[in-house]
Structure formats: structure tokens, C-alpha cells
N, C-alpha and C positions, 0 to 999 in steps of 0.2 A: 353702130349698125350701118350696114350700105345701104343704099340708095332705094327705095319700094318700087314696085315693077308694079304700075297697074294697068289694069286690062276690061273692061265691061264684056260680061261675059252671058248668056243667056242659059238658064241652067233648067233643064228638066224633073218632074221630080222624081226621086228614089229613093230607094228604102235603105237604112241601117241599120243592122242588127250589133247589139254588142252591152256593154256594163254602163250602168251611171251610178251617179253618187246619192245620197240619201237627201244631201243637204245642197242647195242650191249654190251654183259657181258664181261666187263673188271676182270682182277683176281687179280689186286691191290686191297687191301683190302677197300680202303675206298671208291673205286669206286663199288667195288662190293655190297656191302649193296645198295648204290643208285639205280644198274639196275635190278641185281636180288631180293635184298633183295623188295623190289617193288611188284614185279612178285608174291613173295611168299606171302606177306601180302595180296596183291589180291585175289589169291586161298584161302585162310584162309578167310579172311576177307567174301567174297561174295560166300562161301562154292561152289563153285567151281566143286568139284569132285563129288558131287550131282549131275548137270545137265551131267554129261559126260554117252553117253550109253555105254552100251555093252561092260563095264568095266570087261580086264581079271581078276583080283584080286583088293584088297584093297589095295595096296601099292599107295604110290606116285613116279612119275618118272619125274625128273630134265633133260633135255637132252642140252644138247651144240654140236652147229651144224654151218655152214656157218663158220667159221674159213675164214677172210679174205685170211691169209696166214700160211704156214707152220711155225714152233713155236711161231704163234700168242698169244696173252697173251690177245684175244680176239673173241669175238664168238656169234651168238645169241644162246637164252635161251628158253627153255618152260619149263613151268610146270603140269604135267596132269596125264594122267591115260594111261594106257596099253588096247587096248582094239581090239577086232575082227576086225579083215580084213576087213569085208562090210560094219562097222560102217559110220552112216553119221556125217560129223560137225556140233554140232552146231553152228548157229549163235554168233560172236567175239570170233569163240575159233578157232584155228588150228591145223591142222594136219600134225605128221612127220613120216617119216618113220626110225627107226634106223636100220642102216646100219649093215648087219649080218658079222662077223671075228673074230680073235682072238680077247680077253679084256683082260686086264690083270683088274685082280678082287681085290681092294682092301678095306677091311670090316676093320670097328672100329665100336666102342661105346665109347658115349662119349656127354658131350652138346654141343648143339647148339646156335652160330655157331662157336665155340672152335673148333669142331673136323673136322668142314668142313673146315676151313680156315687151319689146322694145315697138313692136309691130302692132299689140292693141294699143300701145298709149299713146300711139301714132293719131289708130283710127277713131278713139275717143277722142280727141283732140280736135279732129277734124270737123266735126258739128253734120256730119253727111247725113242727106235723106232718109235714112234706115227705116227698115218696115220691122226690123224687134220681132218677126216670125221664129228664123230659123238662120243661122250664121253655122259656119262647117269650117275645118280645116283640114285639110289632106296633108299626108305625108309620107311620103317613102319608106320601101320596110327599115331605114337606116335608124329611124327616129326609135327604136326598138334597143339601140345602141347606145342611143343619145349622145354620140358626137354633132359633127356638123350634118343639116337637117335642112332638106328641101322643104319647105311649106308653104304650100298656096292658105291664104285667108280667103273664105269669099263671101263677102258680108253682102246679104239683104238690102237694097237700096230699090227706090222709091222715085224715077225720077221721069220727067215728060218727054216727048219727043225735041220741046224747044231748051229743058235742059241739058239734053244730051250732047247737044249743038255745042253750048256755052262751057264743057268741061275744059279744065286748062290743055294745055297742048302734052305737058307730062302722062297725060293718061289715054292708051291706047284706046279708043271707042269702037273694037272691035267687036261687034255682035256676034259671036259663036252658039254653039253647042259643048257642052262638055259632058 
């Protein structure tokens, strides 16, 4: 896998509408294909992002949310679209809100799911301050094709203003909007 692009990023909140899984997203990998990898053939499969209204963009958005527990290695899942405020749900789909805070933003390219698997065992790895709220991944309509696949991560982190200071130099501490 190449090299993680990070970024601290300041995130507002917004709403998701789209499919989850019954069963909670484990992030072993072989479990993972089972709950998630599910969820995404779904969307795929029964085009999905088609019926979703009032869609802010063409991206796809992954969100992981309900975190039994703090550094749970578990969580449910959707998959859906970004979309206005007064949107209604449809019928078997649900709606989340992602939780607005810092993200620490981390962007690869790369296939799928090589890069997505390669890029949590990264960020599990990493012991970071994570607040286990609400974690997202965005991706390009391409991910639709599952070749090579833009995907920003942008994990819930937890951290002070004298940590912000202290992050290594590899990581851009650009306080944005996204």
C-alpha cells in the first residue's frame, strides 16, 4: 500500500441516508466481507443511490456508528448518499446523522478491497485518540466498479489544542471545513 495522506480536518454534521447491515461490522477481515462486504453488494447490486433523494453530491458514503464500546473492533454500518437536511427516507433505507468534530482524514488510492483493508489495520494500529461516535469513508462514483478507488477515511479523534501541536510532521494539521 502507498504511503497515508493525513490531514485534520474539521467536519460538520450531516446526514446519510442509505442501507446497513443487520449484523454488526466486525473489522476482522473475514468477518468483514460477510457484514459489510453484504451491505456494499446490495447498494451495487439493487443501484441503490438511484432511489436516494436530495443527494448532496455523487460520492458514496460508508459510515460506522453504534460502537458497542470504546476500542470496539465493532460497529454498525451504512452505506448511502450525503444528502439535505429535510430529506425524507425512503422506504428500507435509513437515516444517520454523522456527528460534526475533528477527523483525522486519511486519503489513498488504491484497489479494492486491498486499500481498504490495508488502511484500517493501519489506523487500528495506531492507538489514536478516537471518540468511537461515528467514523465515514467517502468514495468516488468509481468505487461502484471496484477498480482503483479514491477513499478518504476520516476517523473521529479526540484531541487538545496542546495535542494538536505535538502531531508528527507527516500529518498535515490543516483545520478545514469539509
Amino acid at each position: 500500500m502507498e504511503e497515508l495522506n493525513l490531514r485534520l480536518i474539521n467536519v460538520e454534521s450531516f446526514k446519510v441516508i442509505g442501507i446497513t447491515s443487520e449484523d454488526c461490522c466486525d473489522f476482522n477481515e473475514m468477518i468483514f466481507e460477510d457484514t459489510c462486504g453484504k451491505v456494499w453488494r446490495k447498494f451495487i447490486m439493487e443501484k441503490v443511490s438511484g432511489r436516494i433523494p436530495n443527494k448532496i453530491d455523487d460520492k458514496v458514503y460508508a459510515v460506522y456508528f453504534d460502537y458497542p464500546e470504546i476500542n470496539a473492533k465493532k460497529a454498525s454500518y451504512l452505506v448511502g448518499s450525503k444528502v439535505s437536511a429535510d430529506t425524507e427516507v425512503p422506504k428500507g433505507m435509513k437515516c444517520l446523522t454523522v456527528e460534526g468534530g475533528t477527523y483525522l482524514k486519511v486519503t489513498t488510492t488504491d484497489k479494492v478491497p486491498e486499500c481498504h483493508t490495508d488502511t484500517w489495520k493501519t489506523i487500528w494500529a495506531s492507538h489514536m485518540a478516537r471518540t468511537f461516535k461515528t467514523d465515514f469513508e467517502v468514495y468516488d462514483t468509481d468505487i461502484q466498479h471496484w477498480r482503483s478507488a479514491n477513499m478518504d477515511v476520516f476517523i473521529g479523534i479526540s484531541l487538545s489544542a496542546a495535542q494538536l501541536e505535538g502531531l508528527p510532521g507527516y500529518i498535515q494539521n490543516n483545520i478545514s471545513y469539509h
